[in-house]
C-alpha positions in Angstrom: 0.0 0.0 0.0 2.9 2.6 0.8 4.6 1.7 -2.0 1.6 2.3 -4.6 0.9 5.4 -2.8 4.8 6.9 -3.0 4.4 6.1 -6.4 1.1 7.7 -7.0 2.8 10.7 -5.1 5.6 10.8 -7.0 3.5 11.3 -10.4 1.2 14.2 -8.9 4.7 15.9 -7.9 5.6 15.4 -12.0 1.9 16.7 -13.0 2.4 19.3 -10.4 5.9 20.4 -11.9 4.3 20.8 -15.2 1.1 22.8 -14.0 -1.9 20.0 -14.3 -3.3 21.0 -11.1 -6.4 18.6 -11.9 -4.3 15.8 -12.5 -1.9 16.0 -10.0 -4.8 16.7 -7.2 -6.3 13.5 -8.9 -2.9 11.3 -8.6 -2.9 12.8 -4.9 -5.9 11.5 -4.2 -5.3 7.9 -5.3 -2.1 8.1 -2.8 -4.5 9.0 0.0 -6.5 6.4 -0.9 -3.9 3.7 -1.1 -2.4 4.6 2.3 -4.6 7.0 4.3 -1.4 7.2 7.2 0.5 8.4 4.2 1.4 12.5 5.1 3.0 13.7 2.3 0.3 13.3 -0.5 -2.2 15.9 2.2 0.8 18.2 2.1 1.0 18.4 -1.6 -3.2 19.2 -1.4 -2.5 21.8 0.7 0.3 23.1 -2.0 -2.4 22.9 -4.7 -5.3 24.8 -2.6 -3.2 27.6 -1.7 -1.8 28.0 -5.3 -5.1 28.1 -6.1 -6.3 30.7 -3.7 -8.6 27.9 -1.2 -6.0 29.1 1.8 -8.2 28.2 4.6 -8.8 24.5 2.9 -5.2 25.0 2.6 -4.5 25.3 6.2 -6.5 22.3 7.1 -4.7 19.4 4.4 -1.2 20.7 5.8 -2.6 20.9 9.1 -3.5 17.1 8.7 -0.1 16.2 7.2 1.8 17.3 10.6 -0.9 15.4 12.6 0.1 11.9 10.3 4.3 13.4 10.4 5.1 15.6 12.9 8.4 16.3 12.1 7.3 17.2 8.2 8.7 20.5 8.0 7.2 21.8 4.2 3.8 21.1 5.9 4.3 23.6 8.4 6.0 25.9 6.5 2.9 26.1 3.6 0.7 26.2 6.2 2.6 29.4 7.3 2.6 31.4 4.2 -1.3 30.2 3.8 -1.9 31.7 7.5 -0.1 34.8 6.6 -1.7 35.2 3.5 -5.4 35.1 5.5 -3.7 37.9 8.3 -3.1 35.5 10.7 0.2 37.1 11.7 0.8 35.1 14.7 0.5 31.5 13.7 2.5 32.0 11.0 5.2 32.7 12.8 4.3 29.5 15.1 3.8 27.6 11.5 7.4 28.5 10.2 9.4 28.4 13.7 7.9 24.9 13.7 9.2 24.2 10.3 13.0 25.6 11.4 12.8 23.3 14.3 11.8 20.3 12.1 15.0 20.9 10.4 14.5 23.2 7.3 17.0 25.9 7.0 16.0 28.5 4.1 16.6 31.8 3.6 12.9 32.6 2.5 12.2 31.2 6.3 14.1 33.4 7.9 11.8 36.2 6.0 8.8 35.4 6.6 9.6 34.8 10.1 10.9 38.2 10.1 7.6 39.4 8.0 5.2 37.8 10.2 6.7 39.5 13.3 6.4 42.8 11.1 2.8 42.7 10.9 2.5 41.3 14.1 3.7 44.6 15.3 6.8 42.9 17.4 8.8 45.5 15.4 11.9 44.8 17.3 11.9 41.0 16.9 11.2 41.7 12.8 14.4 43.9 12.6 16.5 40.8 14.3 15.0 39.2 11.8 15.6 41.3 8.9 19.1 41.3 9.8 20.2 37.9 10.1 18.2 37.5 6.3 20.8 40.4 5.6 23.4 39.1 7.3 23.3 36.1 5.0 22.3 36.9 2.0 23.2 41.2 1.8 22.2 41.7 -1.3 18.3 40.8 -0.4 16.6 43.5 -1.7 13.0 42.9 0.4 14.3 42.3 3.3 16.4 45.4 3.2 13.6 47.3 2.3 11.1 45.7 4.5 13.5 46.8 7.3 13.2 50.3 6.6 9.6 50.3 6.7 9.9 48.3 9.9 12.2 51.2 10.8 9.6 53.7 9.8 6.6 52.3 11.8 8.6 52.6 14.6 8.8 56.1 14.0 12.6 55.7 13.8 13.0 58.3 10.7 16.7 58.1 10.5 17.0 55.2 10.7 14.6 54.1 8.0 16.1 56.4 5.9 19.5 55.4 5.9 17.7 51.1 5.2 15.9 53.2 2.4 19.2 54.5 0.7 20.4 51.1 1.4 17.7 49.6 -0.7 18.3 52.4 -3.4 21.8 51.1 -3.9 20.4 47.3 -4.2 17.8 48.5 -6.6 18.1 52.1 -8.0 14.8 51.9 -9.6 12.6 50.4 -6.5 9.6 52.8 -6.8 8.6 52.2 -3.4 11.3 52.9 -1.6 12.2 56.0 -3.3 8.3 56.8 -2.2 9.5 56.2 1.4 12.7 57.8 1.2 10.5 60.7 0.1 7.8 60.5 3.2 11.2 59.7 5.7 12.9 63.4 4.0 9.4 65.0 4.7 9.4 63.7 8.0 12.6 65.4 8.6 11.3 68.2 7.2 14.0 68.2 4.1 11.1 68.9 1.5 13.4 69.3 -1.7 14.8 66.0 -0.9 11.2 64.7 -0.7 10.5 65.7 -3.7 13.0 64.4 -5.9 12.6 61.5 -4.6 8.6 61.6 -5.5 10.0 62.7 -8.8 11.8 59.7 -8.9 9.1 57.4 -8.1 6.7 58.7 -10.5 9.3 59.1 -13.5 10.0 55.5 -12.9 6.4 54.5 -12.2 3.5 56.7 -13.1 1.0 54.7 -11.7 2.5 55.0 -8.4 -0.7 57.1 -6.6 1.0 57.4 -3.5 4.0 59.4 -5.0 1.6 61.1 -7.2 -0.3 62.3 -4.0 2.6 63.4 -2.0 3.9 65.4 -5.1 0.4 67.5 -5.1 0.3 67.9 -1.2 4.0 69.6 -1.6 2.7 72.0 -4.0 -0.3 73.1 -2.6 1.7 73.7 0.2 4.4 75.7 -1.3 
């Protein structure tokens, strides 16, 4: 029965590779049924209803998977990124610390980790975070710029300012951080500064409302 149902497994992961959702939810489904103790096959469910937008559903196949194998660490971390992507901050963090202690050591961990404690508002914990992602991998251009904004919600100006510039020399052209570099100079009161960088952010992206908005605020009061 195991046997049949690795092999049953092993196909959907094939189908899955390729993009045939229905098929590979199918050759799931005959794993499950060959070996019902079997927890991989329910973590692989879980993979399709959250790439499919059914987090919730999501949550409960991966949730079932660490029930039947404890120590299966993708389980817990897709059933993190599904909690965060319903807003439930806090368990998953819970979700991906269990996956670290299960044994899985990725750098995309350590960011969500560090993004969940974000919007968790444990701003403090995020920017230990944010810094060991940086620490390995410095040229990470989210998780420097997710640390400025970090920076910025604690009202720590200068300090998100400086993350932003940082960013700026990762990725000249990230619209959004040349927005917040903008807000963090207006903050400061250095309104030239804040506009350029506006400037900046629209020339690059003219949909970019926020930028847009900012610039017509500074002119009307000029």
């Amino acid at each position: 029965m195991r046997k049949a149902a690795e092999d049953y497994n092993d196909s959907g992961l094939q189908e899955l590779a390729q993009g045939n959702f229905e098929e590979a939810l199918n050759l799931f489904e005959k794993a499950i049924k060959e070996d019902n103790t079997y927890a991989k096959p329910y973590c692989n469910i879980g993979n399709i209803l959250a790439a499919t937008g059914h987090e919730n559903d999501a949550i409960q196949w991966f949730a079932r998977a660490t029930q039947l194998e404890p120590g299966l660490e993708l389980a817990y971390y897709g059933m993190g990124n599904s909690y965060f992507n319903v807003g439930n901050y806090e368990s998953a963090r819970v979700s991906f610390e269990k996956a670290r202690e299960h044994g899985m050591e990725h750098h995309d961990l350590e960011f969500m980790i560090a993004m969940s404690y974000m919007q968790s508002e444990k701003l403090e914990k995020a920017i230990e975070h944010f810094d060991a992602c940086l620490m390995e991998r410095p040229d990470d251009i989210e998780a420097c710029f997710n640390k400025g904004m970090t920076y910025a919600r604690m009202g720590r100006i200068e300090a998100a300012r400086d993350v932003f510039l940082q960013t700026l020399e990762l990725e000249p052209e990230h619209d959004d951080a040349l927005y917040n570099l903008g807000v963090a100079y207006a903050f400061l009161e250095q309104m030239d500064e804040a506009r350029q960088q506006f400037e900046k952010a629209v020339s690059i992206n003219p949909g970019h409302i926020l930028a847009q908005n900012a610039l017509t605020e500074l002119t009307k009061s000029e």
